[in-house]
Structures are given as structure tokens and as C-alpha cells.
PABAPA-451742 format. One record per atom (N, C-alpha, C): residue in three letters; x, y, z. Coordinates in pm, whole numbers, plus 50000, padded with zeros to 5 digits. Layout:
ALAXYZ...
END
This chain:
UNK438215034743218UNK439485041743215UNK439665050043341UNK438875054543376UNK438955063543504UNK439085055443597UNK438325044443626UNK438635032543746UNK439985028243720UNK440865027643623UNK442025020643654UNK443255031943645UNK442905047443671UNK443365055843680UNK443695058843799UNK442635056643893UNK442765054044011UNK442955042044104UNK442735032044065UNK443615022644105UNK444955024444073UNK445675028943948UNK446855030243923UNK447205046744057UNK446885054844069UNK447125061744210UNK446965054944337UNK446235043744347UNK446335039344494UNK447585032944508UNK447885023244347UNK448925014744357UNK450425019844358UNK450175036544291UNK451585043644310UNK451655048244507UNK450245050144506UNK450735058344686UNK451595042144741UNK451075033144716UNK451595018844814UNK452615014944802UNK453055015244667UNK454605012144640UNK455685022644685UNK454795034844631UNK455525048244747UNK455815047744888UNK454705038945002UNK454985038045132UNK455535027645141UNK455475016045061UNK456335005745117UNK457675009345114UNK458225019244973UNK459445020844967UNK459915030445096UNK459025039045141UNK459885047945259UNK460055039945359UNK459375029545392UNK459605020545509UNK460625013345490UNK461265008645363UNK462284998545349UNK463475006545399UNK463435021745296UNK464395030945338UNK464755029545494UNK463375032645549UNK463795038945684UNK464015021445801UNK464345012445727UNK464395003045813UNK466145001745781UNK466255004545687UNK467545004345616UNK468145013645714UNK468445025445664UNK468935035045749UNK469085031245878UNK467655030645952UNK467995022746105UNK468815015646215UNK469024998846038UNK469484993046091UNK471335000346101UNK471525007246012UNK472875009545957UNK473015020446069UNK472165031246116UNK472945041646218UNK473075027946349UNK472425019846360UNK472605008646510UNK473825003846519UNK474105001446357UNK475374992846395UNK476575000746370UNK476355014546288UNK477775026346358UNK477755026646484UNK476525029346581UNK476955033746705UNK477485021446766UNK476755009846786UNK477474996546876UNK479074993746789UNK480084996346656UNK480614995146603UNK481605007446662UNK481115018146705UNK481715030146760UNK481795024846939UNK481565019747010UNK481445021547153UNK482415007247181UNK483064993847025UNK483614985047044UNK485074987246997UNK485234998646927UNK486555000246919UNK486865016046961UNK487845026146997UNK488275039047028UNK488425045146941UNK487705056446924UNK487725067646780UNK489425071746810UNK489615071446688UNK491085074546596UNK491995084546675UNK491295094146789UNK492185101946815UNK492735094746998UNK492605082546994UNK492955074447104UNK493765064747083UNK493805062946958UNK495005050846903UNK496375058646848UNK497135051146807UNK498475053046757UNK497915050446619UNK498635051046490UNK497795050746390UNK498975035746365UNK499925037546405UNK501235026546370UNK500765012446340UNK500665004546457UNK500094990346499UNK498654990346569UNK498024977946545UNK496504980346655UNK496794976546770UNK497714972446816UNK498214966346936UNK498924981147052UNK498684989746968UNK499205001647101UNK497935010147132UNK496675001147041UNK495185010247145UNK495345013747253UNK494555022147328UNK494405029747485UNK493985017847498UNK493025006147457UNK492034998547510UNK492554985247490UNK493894982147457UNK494704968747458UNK495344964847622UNK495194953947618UNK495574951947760UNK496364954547825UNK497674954947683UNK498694956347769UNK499484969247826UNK498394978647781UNK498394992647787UNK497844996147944UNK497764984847995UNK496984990848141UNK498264981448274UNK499154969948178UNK499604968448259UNK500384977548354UNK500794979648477UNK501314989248572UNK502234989848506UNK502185003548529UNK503085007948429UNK503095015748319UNK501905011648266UNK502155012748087UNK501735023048051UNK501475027247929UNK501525039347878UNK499685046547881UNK498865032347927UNK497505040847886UNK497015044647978UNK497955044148139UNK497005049348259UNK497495068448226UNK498975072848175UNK499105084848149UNK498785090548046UNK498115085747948UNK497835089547812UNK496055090747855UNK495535086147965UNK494205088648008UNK493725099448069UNK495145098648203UNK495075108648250UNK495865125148229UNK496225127848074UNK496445134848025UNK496135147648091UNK495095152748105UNK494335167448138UNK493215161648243UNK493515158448335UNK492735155148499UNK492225171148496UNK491025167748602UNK490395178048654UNK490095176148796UNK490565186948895UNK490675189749052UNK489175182549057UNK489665174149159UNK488625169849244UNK488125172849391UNK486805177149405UNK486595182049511UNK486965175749657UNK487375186149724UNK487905178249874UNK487145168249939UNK487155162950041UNK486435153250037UNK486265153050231UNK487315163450264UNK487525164450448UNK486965175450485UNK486345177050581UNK486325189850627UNK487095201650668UNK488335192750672UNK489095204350687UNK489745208150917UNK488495200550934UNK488715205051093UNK490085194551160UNK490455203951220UNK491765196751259UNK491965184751353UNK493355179851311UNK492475164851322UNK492865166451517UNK492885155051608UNK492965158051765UNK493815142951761UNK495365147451876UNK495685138451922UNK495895123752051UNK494305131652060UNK494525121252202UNK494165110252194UNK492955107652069UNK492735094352038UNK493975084352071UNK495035079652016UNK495615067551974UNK496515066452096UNK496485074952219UNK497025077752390UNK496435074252425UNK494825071152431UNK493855068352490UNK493015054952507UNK493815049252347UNK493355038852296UNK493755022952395UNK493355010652378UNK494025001652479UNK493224992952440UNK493334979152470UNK492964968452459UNK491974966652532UNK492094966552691UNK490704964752770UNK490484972052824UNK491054985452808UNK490804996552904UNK492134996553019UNK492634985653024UNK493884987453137UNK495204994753086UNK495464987253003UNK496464989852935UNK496884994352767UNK497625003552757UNK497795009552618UNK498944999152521UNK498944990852466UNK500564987352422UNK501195000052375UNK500605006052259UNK501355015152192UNK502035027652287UNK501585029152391UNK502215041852478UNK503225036152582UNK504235036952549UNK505645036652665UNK507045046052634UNK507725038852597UNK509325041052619UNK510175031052569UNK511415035652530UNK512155026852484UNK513575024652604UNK513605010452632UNK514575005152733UNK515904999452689UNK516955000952695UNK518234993452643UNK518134981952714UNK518404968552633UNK518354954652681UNK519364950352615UNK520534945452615UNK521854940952528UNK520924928252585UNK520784926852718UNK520914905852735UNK519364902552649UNK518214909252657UNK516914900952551UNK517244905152434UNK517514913152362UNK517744922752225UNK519224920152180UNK518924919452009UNK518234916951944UNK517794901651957UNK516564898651879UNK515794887751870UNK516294874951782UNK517164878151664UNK518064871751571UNK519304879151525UNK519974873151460UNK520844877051395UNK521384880051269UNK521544894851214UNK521084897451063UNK521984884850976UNK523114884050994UNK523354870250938UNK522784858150900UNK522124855951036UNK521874845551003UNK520314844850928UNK519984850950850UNK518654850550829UNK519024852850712UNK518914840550604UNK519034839950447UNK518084845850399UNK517344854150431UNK516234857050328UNK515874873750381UNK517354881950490UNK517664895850480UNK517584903450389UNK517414916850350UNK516954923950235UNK518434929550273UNK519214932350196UNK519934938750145UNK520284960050163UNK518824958350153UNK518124973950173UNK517924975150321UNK518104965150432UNK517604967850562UNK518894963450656UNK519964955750556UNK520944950250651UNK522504959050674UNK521964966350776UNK522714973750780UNK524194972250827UNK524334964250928UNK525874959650938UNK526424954550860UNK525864946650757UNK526174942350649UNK527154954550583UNK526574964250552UNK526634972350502UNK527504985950563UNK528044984150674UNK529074990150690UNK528604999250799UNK527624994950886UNK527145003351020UNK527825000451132UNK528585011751187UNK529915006851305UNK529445004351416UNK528185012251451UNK527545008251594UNK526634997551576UNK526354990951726UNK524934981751728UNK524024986151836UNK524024998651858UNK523184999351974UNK521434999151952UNK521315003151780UNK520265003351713UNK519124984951746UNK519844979051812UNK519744967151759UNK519274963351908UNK519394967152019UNK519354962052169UNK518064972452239UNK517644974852161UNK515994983652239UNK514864978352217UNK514514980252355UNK513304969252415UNK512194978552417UNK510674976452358UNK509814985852382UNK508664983952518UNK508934993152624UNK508334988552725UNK506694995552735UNK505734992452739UNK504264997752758UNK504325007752916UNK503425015052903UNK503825021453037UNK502385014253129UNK502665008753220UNK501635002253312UNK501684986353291UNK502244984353133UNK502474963553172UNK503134958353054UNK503314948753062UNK504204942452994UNK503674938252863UNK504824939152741UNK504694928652615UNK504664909752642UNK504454904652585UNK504694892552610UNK505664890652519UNK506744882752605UNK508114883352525UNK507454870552386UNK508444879552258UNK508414871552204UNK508914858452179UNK508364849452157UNK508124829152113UNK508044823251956UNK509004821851911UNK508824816151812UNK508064805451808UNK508334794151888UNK507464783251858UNK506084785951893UNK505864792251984UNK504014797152009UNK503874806751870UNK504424817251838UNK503824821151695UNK503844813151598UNK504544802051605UNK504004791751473UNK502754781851479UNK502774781651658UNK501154771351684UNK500094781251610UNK499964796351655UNK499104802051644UNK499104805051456UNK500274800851444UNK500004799051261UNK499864783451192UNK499824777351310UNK499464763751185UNK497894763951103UNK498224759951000UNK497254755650952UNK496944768050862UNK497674779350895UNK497144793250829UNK498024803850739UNK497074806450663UNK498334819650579UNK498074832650651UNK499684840350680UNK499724850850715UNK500364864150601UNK499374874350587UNK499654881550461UNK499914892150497UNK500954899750434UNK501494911250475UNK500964918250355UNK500284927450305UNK499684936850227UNK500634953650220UNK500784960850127UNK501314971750121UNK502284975350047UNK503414984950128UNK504104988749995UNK505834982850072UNK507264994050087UNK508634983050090UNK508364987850277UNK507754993950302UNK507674991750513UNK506894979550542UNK505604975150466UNK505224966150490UNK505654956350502UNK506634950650374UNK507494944650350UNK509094938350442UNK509284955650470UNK510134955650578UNK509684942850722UNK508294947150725UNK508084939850855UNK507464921550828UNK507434926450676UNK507454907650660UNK508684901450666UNK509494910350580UNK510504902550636UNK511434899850775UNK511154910350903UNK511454907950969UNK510644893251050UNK509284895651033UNK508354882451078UNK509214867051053UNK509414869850900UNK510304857050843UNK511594857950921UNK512444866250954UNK513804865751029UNK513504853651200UNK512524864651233UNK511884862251409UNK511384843551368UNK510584840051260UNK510704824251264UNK511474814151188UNK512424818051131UNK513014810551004UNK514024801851115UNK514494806851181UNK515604800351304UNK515444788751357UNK513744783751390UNK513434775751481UNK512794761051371UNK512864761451216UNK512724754651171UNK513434747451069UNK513464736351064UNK514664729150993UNK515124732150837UNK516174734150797UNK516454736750675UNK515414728450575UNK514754718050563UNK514554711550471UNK513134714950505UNK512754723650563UNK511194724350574UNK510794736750601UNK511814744850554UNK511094761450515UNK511694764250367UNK510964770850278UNK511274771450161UNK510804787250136UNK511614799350021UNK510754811249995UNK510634811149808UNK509594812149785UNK509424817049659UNK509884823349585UNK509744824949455UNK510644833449447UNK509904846449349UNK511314859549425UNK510564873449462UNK509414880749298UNK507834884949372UNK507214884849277UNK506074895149379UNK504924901249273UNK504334906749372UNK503344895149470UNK503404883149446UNK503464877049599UNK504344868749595UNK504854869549696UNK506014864149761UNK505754855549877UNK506124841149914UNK505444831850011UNK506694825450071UNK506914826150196UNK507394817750277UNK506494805850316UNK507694794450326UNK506354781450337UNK507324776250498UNK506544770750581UNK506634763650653UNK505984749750655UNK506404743350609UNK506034722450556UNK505164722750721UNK506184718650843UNK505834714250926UNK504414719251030UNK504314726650965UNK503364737751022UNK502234739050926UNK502554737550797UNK501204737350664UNK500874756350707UNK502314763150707UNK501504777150708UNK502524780450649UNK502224795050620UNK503024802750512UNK502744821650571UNK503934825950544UNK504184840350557UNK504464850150434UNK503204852350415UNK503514862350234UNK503174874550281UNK504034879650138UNK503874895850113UNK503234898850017UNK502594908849973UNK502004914049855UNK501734923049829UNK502684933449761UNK502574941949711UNK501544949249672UNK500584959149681UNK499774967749702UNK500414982949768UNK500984989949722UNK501175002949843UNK500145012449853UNK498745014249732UNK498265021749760UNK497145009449755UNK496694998249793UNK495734993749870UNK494674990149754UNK494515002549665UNK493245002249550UNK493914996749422UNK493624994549312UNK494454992249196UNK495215004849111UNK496995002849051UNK497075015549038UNK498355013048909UNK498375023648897UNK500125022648771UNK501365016948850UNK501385020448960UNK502405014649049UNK501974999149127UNK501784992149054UNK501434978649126UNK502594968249049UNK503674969948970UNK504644961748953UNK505594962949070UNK506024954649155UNK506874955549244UNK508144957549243UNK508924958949138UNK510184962849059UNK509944975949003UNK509394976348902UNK509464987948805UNK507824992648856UNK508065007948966UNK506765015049033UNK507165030449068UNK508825029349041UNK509485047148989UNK508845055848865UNK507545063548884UNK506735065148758UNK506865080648800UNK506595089148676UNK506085105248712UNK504745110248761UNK504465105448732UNK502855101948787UNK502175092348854UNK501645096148942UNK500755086249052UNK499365084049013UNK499305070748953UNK497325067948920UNK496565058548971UNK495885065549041UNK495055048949093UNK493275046249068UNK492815034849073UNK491715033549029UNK490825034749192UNK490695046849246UNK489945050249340UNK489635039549433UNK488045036149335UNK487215025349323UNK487185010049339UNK488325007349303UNK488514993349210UNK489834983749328UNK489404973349409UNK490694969249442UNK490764950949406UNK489434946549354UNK489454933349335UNK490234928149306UNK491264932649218UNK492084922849156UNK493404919249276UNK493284929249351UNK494414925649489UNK493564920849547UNK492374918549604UNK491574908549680UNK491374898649632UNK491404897549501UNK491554881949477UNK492784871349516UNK493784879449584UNK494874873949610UNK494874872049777UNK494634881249864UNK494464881050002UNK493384878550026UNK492224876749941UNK490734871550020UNK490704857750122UNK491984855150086UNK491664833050104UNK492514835850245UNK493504843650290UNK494654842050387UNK493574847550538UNK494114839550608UNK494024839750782UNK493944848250849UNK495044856050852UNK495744868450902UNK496064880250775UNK495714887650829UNK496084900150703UNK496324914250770UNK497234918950768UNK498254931550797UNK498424940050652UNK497484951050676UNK498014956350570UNK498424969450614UNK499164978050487UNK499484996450538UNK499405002750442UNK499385015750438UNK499395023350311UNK499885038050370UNK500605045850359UNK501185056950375UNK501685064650304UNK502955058250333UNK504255068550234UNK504255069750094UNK503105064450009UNK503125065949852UNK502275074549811UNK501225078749963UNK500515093149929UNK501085100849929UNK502265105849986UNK503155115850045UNK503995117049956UNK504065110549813UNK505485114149744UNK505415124649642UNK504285131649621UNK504195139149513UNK503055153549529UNK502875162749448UNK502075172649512UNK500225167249471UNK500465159749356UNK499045152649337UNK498945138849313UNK497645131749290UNK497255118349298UNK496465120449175UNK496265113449062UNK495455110748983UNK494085102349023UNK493195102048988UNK492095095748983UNK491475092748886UNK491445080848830UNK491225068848688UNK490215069248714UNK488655069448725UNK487405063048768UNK486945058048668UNK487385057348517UNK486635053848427UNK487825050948354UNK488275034948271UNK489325039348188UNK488675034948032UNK487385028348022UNK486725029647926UNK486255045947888UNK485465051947962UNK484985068547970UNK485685078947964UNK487565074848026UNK488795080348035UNK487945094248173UNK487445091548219UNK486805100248359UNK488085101748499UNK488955115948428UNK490225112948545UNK489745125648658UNK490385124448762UNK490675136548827UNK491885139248848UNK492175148348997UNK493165150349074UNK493205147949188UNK493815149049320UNK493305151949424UNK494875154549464UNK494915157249597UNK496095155849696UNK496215146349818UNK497285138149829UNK497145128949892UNK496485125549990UNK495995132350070UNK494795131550163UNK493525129150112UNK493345138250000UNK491965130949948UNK491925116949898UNK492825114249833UNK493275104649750UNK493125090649815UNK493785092549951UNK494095080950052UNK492915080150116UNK491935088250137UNK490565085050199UNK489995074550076UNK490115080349973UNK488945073649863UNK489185062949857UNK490855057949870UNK491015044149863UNK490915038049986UNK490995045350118UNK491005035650261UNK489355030950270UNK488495039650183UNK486805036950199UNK486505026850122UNK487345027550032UNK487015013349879UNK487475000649970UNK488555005150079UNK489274990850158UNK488444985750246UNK487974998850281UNK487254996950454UNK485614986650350UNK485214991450287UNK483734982950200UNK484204972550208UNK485684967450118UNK485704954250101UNK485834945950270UNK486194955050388UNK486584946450512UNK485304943350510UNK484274953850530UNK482874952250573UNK482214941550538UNK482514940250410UNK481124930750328UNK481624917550318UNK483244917250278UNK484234900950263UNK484974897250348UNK485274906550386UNK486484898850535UNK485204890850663UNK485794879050698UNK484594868550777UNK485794865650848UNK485014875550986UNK485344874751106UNK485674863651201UNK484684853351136UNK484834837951236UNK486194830151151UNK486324832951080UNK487594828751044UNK489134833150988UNK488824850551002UNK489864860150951UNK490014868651039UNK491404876251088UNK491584888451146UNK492704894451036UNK491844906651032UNK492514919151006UNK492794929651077UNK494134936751056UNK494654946351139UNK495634957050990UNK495054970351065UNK496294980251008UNK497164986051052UNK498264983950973UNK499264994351075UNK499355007751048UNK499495018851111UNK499345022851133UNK500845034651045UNK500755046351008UNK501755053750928UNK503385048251009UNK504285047350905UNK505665046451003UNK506045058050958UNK506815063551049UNK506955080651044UNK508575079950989UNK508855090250928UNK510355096850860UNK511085105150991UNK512585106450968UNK513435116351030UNK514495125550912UNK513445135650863UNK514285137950711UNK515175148750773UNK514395154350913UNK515355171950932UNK515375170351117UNK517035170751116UNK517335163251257UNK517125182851320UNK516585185851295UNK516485203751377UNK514845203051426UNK514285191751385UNK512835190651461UNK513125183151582UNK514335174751643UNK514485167451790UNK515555177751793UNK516705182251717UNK517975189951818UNK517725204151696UNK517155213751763UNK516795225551712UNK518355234551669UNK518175240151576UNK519725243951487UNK520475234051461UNK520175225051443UNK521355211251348UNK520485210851179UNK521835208851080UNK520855210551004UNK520955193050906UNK520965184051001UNK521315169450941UNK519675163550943UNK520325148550947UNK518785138550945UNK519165124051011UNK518865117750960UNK518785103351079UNK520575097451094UNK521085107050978UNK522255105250967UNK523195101351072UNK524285095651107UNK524765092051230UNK523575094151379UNK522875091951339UNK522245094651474UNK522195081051540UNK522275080751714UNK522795067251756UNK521805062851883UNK520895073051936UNK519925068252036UNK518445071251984UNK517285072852082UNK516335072752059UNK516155088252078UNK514885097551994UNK514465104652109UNK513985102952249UNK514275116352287UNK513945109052476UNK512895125352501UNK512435124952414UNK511065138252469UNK509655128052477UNK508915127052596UNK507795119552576UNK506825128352475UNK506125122752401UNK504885128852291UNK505405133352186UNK506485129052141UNK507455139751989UNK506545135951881UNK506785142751801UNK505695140251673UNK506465148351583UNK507145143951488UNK507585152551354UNK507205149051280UNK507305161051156UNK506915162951009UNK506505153850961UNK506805138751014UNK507075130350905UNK505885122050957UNK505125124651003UNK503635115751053UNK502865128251068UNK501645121851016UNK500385131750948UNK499265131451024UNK499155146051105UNK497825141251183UNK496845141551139UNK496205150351032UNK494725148950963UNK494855131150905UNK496145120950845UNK496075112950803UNK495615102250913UNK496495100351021UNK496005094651167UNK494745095451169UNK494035107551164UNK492785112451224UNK491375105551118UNK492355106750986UNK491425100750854UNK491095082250911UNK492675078050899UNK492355064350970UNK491465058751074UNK491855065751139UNK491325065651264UNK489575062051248UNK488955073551189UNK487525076651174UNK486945063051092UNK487935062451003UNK487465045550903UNK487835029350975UNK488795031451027UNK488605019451127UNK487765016951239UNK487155028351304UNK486315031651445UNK484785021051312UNK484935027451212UNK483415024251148UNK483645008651097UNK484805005151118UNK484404991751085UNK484484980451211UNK484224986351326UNK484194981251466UNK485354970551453UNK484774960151555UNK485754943751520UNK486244937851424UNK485894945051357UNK486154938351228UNK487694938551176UNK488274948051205UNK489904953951187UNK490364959151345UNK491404953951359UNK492284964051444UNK493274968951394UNK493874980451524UNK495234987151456UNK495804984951572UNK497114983151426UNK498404980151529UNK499594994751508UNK499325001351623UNK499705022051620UNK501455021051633UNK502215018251525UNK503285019451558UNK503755029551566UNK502895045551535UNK503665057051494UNK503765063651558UNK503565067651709UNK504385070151813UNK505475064151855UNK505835053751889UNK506305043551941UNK507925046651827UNK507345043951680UNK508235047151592UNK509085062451570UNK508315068351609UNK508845084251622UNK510175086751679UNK510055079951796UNK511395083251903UNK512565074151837UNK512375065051741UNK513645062551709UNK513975068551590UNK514395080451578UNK515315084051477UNK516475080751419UNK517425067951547UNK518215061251548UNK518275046451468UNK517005046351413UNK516705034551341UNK516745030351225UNK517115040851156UNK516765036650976UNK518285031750974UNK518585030750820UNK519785024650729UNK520405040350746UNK520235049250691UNK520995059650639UNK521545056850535UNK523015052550496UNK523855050050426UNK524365038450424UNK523795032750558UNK524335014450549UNK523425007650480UNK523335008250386UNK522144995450298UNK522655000850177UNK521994987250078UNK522634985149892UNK521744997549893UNK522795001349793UNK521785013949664UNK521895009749533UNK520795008249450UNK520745003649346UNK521195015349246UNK520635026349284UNK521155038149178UNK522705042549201UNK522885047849138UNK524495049649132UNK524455063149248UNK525805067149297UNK526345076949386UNK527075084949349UNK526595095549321UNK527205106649283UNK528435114249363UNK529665114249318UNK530525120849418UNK530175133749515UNK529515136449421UNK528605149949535UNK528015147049679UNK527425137049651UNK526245127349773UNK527165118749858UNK528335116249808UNK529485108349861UNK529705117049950UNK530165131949879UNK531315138449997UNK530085146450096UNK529175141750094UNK527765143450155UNK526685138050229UNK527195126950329UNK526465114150324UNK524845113950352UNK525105131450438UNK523235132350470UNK522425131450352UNK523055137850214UNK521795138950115UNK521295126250063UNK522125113750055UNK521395106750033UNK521075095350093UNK521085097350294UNK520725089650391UNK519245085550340UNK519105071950369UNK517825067150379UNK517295069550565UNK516025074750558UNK515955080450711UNK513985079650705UNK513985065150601UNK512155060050565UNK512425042250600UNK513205037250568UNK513825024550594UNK513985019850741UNK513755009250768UNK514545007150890UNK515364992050898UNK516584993550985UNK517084983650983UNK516794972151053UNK517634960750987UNK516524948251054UNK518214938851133UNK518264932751279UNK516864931451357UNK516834948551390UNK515654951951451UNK515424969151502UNK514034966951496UNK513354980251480UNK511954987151556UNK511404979051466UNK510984973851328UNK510094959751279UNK509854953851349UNK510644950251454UNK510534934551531UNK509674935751610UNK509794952651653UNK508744953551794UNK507144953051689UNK507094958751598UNK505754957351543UNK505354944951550UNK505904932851516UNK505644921651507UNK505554913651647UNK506204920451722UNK506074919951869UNK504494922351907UNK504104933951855UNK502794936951893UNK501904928051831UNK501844923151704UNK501064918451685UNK501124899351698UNK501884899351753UNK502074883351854UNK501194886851957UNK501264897152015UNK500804896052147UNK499224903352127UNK498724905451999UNK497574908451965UNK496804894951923UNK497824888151844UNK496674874651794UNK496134868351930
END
């Protein structure tokens, strides 16, 4: 009796430990699969409770645009500066030159009625509306007959048929935001002339957009990007948002589109400049936002650009070039001191050598500057923003479509709602494209 007293205690301790082990395998498995069950869908205070289809984490919540890049970045937190702060110096991009002889970007602007303009806004079916300014009710043309001369040597006049040799066989991509654009479509104006109706064709308008040339097997696209990295503003129609968000970090999904093309021109400027801050997405699983101000903002993404030149852009068979900020004329009292207008009727160039207004950024220059020097050969720049400065005489103002309506106020007002960021086409585009003919 006593021997099976204690066997009956050994046999209670065993059934006792087997049972805590079952427990605790139990339990185990069940906290494993709350947490992997928790990290595959968004705790409750991230959804709508309505439909499952308006999750933060549904796709279509990220398209540009949509509601989950501002519902992320709800309560951002300042992000630390990222510049030193030391001021930036302008002699770099005066100094700069091709072989040391000569500067393109440093001259003067010459009146030429007999070479200028290069086409005719008419005749170029595939004019923007937003750039055609006689169209549109501009009484002068003097905007239209200025020649940009280098100081010490010459442009090489532009050739349509030599810029199409130097494009057979190749895609040329215009990258950025509506200046970039601007100058694709002037590119398309400068060759659409010299090739036969039945063998140029354009796509139709999307964030890429392709001119085809049959006879040539090349093509002239645009593609929408203005801030370069991935962002809420990447629909090319609908990119009027209250908030500016971009994914720092992240630009693959626009390199999957320009990785394959020949030639690539891209810009980024004026979409840092539109607001007092920049959001920063770095996480939209983690929801990890910041802030910054457009200077910081535009470094983080020109460094995410400058990596991808470094590591994917292949030199033996690609050139890249940036252009360089195109500058504004919002307050005509920075060239004629006590006027209190803007590009508004204005009808010549400035004529001060070295002008520089408000509307071009020297710490931004200076930011560029430092990130292109580091990616040697690999990129050039094409510096239109001197060159662009002196024409204040160049934008639309009031001669181009407005899609928003006009307020009688702005009517009996024409400066307030001059466009004086635009420029008209043919005009100062052409010379950019000028430069970079005579760069390939």
C-alpha cells in the first residue's frame, strides 16, 4: 500500500507537468499568432469602421492623391536641418565652362528678328495652350526674336535634322514638374516641322507622355515627377493638394519608367517653394512622418536622385543632365525700384549684367551644385538661371488659358493674376534646348 501511494504521487507530479507544458505550448502558440495577426492588418484606430476598403493600408489610399498620405501625416514632427547653414557663394556657375575656354551659360541677350524665332507657335499642333501666348491675345512679339549670345563664343545654331541624327535610335526624357514640360514641349515644337505628317505621332496626355518619330525609331517624352522622389503630388492633373508629401527615400517607381531612355533631363524647383513646409513619409507601414522646409526637403530628395545616378545611370550608354532652377519675376521693384507690378506688360530683357532676384535661390543653387560636383561625369548641368533671370519679358502673364475661373476683381487687375513662372513658347525654352543640342 505504501508503494502504490507513491507511485500514485509520482504519477500525479507527471500528469501535473505534462499538463503545464501543454498549457504553455498552447498559450505560446496563440500570443504568436495575435502578434503576426496584429502586424497583417491596422489596429482599429487607423481604419474607417464603414467599409474595409478605406484602410490606411489599401492601395488605393496611397494613390497620389489620396487620403492615406494626409491621414499619416497627421501630427509630423520637425525634422532636423540637414545644411549648415553657411552661405551659399556665387561665383561657382560664372566660373563654370565646358573646357575651360568658354562659359555657355554667361552672356547676354541679342535682338535677332532675321534667326529668331525658331518655329512658329501655330504651327506646332502639339502647343500647350498655357504657353501660347499670341494665341492668347499677346500684342507684342518682341518676346519671341532674342538670341542668347555666350560672352567669348558662339552657340551652335540650332539643326533640326542634326538633332534628330543625334536622336536616332534613342529615347529622349524630359523628367520633372509643368517648366520641365514647358521645355519638352518646346524640344517637340524645334523638331515636329522637319518630319512628315504620317511619321510623327503624340500619345496621348498621361504622366508619360511620348512623341514618336517612325523615321528616326526615336521618341521625345515627358514624365511627370516634380519633386523627383515619390510623392502625393505625382498625378499630373489632379497635384493642387494642401499638403506637400513625399517619400524622401523612395524614387523607384519613377525609375522604373526613365531607367531604359538615352538622354534624360530632369528638374525640380518650384514645388519646394510653394508652401512654408514639406512633409516627410519615411515609413507608411510605421506611419514615421516629419517636417522640414523646402531646402531640407529638396536635399533629401536630390541625394535619393543623386544614389540612383551613381549606382544605375550607365554612362557608356546614357547621359544625364540637370537643369538648373528657372527663376520667377513676381515684384517688378527688384529690376525698376518703386514700381509696384510684375512681369506684367513688361516688353524687354533686363539689361543689368549679374541680376539675381527673389525668385532664384542661392543656398538652393549652392545645394545643387555640391550634389552634382559629387557625382562627377556622370550628370551635367545645363545653368539656365542666370541666363533666365534677365528675361522678365518672357512669361505668359495674362496671355495663356486659365483653367480656373476670373474673378472680376483680378480682371480689373491684370497684375494679380499674371502668370510671371511660365514661359512663352517659341521664347527662352528654346534657348535651353539650344544648350543642350550643343551639349550632346
Amino acid at each position: 500500500m505504501h508503494k502504490w501511494s507513491r507511485r500514485r504521487a509520482h504519477l500525479f507530479l507527471l500528469i501535473s507537468l505534462f499538463t503545464i507544458i501543454l498549457l504553455s505550448t498552447f498559450l505560446s502558440n496563440h500570443t504568436s499568432k495575435t502578434i503576426h495577426s496584429s502586424t497583417d492588418h491596422p489596429p482599429s484606430f487607423l481604419t474607417h469602421t464603414t467599409t474595409s476598403n478605406t484602410s490606411l493600408f489599401s492601395p488605393n489610399q496611397w494613390l497620389p492623391g489620396g487620403p492615406g498620405w494626409s491621414r499619416a501625416c497627421a501630427s509630423p514632427r520637425s525634422c532636423r536641418p540637414r545644411r549648415d547653414g553657411a552661405a551659399a557663394q556665387r561665383k561657382w556657375w560664372k566660373e563654370r565652362s565646358l573646357d575651360g575656354s568658354c562659359d555657355l551659360f554667361s552672356g547676354r541677350w541679342v535682338y535677332d528678328e532675321r534667326l529668331y524665332p525658331l518655329y512658329n507657335e501655330s504651327e506646332c499642333p502639339w502647343m500647350s495652350d498655357q504657353l501660347a501666348c499670341r494665341k492668347h491675345g499677346r500684342p507684342e512679339e518682341q518676346y519671341k526674336h532674342w538670341r542668347w549670345q555666350p560672352h567669348g563664343c558662339h552657340l551652335k545654331r540650332w539643326n533640326a535634322l542634326e538633332m534628330l541624327e543625334k536622336l536616332r535610335g534613342k529615347r529622349l526624357m524630359f523628367v520633372g514638374d509643368s517648366l520641365n514640360r514647358g521645355q519638352w514641349i518646346s524640344m517637340v515644337c524645334l523638331l515636329q516641322s522637319v518630319i512628315p505628317a504620317d511619321k510623327k505621332s503624340m500619345s496621348p496626355n498621361a504622366a508619360l507622355t511620348i512623341f514618336k518619330m517612325e523615321e528616326y525609331n526615336a521618341t521625345v517624352e515627358f514624365y511627370w515627377a516634380p519633386l523627383l522622389v515619390e510623392s502625393n503630388s505625382d498625378d499630373p492633373v489632379n497635384h493642387r493638394l494642401d499638403d506637400r508629401i513625399i517619400l524622401p527615400d523612395k524614387l523607384l517607381k519613377h525609375a522604373s519608367k526613365w531607367e531604359n531612355a538615352d538622354i534624360l533631363v530632369f528638374n525640380s524647383y518650384l514645388w519646394w517653394r510653394s508652401g512654408p513646409k514639406i512633409k516627410l513619409l519615411w515609413s507608411r507601414e510605421d506611419l514615421i512622418c516629419e517636417e522640414a522646409d523646402g531646402l531640407d526637403a529638396m536635399t533629401l530628395a536630390m541625394e535619393t536622385w543623386a544614389d540612383w545616378v551613381s549606382s544605375r545611370a550607365d554612362p557608356r550608354r546614357q547621359r544625364v543632365f540637370f537643369v538648373t532652377m528657372s527663376p520667377t519675376h513676381l515684384w517688378s521693384r527688384e529690376w525698376n525700384p518703386g514700381s509696384e507690378g510684375n512681369c506684367y506688360q513688361e516688353t524687354t530683357p533686363i539689361n543689368i549684367e549679374g541680376y539675381w532676384g527673389s525668385g532664384s535661390d542661392l543656398d538652393t543653387m549652392q545645394m545643387v551644385d555640391n550634389i552634382l560636383s559629387s557625382l562627377g561625369s556622370k550628370a551635367m548641368v545645363i545653368n539656365i538661371t542666370q541666363l533666365s533671370e534677365y528675361r522678365k519679358d518672357g512669361h505668359p502673364s495674362i496671355y495663356r488659358k486659365f483653367w480656373e475661373t476670373i474673378s472680376p476683381e483680378q480682371l480689373s487687375n491684370p497684375a494679380s493674376y499674371s502668370d510671371c513662372i511660365h514661359w512663352c513658347l517659341p521664347g527662352v525654352p528654346d534657348v535651353w534646348n539650344e544648350l543642350l543640342f550643343n551639349l550632346l
